[in-house]
N, C-alpha and C positions, 0 to 999 in steps of 0.2 A: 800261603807259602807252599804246602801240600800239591796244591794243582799247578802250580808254577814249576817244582819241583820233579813231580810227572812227567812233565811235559820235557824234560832235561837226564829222563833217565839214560838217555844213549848216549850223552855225553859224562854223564858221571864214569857209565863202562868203558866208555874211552880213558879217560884218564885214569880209572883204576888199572888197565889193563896198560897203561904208559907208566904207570908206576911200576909195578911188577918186571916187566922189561930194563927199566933205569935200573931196578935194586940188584937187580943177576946178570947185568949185564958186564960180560968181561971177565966175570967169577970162574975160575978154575973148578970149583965145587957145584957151582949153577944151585940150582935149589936145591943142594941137599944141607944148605945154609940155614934153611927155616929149623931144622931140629938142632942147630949150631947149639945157641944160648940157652935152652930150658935142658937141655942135655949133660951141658958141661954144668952149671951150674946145681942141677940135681945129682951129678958125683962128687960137687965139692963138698956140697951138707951131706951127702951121703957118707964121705969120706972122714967128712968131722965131726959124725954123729950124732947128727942133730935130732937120731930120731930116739934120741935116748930124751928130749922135750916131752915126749909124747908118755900120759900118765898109764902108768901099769893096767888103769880100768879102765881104756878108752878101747873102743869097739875098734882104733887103728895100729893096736899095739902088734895086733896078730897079721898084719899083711907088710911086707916088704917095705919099707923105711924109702925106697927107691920109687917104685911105683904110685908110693904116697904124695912126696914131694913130687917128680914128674908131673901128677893131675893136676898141684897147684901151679907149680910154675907154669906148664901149659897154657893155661887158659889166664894166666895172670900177667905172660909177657905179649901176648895180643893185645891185653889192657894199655900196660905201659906203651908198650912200641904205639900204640893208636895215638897218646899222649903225647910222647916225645916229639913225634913227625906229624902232629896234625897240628900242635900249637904255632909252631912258625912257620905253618901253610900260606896264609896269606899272606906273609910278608915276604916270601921267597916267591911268589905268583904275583907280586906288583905288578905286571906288565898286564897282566889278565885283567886285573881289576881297573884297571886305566881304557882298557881297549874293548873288553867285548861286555855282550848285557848277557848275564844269564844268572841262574840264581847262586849266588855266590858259596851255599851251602857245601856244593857241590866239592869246591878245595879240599878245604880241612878233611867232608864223609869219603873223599877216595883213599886219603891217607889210612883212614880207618878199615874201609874194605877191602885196601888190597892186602892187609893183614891177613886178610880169612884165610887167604892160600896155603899160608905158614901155619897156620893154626888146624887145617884138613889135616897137612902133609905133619904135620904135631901128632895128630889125633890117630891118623894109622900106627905110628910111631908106639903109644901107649898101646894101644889093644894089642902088638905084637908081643911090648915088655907082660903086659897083663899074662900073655899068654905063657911066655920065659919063667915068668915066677909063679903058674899054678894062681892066679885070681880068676877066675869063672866073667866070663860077658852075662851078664841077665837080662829079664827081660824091661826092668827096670831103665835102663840103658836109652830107650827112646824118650827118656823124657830130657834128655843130655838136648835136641834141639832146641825147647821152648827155653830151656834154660840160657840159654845163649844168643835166642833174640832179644831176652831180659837183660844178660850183660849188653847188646849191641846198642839197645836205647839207651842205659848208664852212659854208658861210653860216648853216645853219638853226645847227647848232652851236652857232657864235660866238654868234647870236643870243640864242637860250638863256642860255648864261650869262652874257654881258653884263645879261640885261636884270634877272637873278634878282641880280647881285652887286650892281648900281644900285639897288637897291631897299632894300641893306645901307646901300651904301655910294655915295652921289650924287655923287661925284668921277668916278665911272666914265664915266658921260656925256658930261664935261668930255675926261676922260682921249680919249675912243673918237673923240670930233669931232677934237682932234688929231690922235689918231693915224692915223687917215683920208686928213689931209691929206699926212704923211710918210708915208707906208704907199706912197703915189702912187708914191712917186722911188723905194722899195723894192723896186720889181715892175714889170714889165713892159711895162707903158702905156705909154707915152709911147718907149721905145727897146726895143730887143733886148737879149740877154743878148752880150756885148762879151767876144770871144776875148783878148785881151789885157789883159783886167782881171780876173785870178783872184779876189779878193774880192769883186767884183762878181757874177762867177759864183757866188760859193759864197752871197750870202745872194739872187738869183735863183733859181738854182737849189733854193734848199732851202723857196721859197716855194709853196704850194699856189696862189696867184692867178696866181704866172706860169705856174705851170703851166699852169693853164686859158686865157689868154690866150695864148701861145706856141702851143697845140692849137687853138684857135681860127684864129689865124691860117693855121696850116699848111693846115688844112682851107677854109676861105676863101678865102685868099690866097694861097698856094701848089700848092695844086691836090694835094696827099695828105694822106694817114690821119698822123693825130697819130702820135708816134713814143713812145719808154719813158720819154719825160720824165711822160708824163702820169698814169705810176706814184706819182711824187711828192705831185701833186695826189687821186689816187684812197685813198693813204694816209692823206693831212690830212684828207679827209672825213669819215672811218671814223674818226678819232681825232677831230676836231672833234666828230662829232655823240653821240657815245658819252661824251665827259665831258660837254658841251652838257646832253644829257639825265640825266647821276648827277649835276651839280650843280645843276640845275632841281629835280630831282625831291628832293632831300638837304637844299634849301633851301625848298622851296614851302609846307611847313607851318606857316610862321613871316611868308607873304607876308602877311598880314593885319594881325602884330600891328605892321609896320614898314611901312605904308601912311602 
């Protein structure tokens, strides 16, 4: 799959780079759209105090309630949006999948990549608010790439078979935008993972999003190296993208005849 895939990287760039153009095209605003949603939605919780969630002894008590939610939302509406728009990729590219040969992978991961743009143009966005409220950049901060090749495997995964199983079964899509939206209150975004709520712990902690969001923060916001939580997340990737790719690949022979 790998070297087939390779072999299709200039065509993946095209069509990320045709997506990008579709999403702004005709927009009054143009790209300053990507900081639209983690923006507005981080003054909503900001506004209705959601960071009064956050425990008295948590190491996020003492840094802006604003800049906290921002790093989650961030990097957790590149998740979803990859989600929303990659699931009913190949059913909305039926003509593709009828007509040319190329490795089909390619649909659903442009949906996903052409998210990065939003999520750059996201990323300046924070390090300026960082800067507005007196939070320090450190040197800790570079470990914010690897961490997000980490989310990109998660993600490609899900991706994948989401978009192969919609293509079966068109409830999935239905299914994925929900679950999107509870997915939110499931992980990390919006609060911390909460010492005195054991089951709150166990289904954070056993999330690959908090992970990466938790790591995010540390590195950002607290000024060191992500710590063994982010084992968690590094597992779910490797296991996300490894069935992602044997059910893509187990089901892709048959994408044609259920277009």
């Amino acid at each position: 799959m790998f070297a087939a895939f390779g072999k299709h990287r200039y065509l993946l760039g095209l069509l990320v780079i045709r997506e990008v153009r579709i999403r702004y095209a005709r927009a009054a605003l143009g790209i300053a759209w990507a900081l639209f949603m983690p923006l507005v939605m981080m003054l909503v919780f900001t506004v209705l105090n959601f960071g009064r969630l956050i425990e008295d002894e948590s190491e996020y008590k003492k840094l802006p309630y604003s800049v906290f939610a921002y790093c989650g939302l961030l990097f957790w509406t590149h998740f979803a949006t990859s989600l929303t728009q990659g699931t009913p990729s190949l059913v909305i590219s039926g003509n593709l999948l009828k007509k040319c040969a190329f490795p089909r992978e390619v649909i659903p991961l442009a949906k996903m990549f052409s998210g990065l743009l939003d999520l750059g143009i996201g990323a300046v966005f924070l390090v300026i608010l960082m800067w507005i409220t007196n939070v320090p950049l450190r040197i800790s901060a570079v470990a914010v790439p690897f961490i997000l090749v980490l989310q990109i495997v998660f993600t490609a995964g899900l991706v994948l078979l989401l978009s192969a199983a919609n293509l079966f079964f068109r409830d999935v899509n239905y299914l994925v935008q929900v679950g999107v939206v509870l997915g939110m209150f499931a992980t990390s975004v919006i609060y911390p993972v909460m010492t005195e709520h054991d089951t709150a712990n166990l289904i954070l902690g056993l999330n690959p999003m908090s992970a990466f969001l938790d790591a995010y923060r540390e590195a950002l916001l607290l000024g060191r190296f992500p710590g063994p939580g982010l084992w968690v997340g590094a597992l779910g990737s490797v296991a996300a993208l490894l069935l992602g790719v044997f059910a893509f690949r187990r089901m892709s022979p048959r994408f044609a005849e259920e277009v």
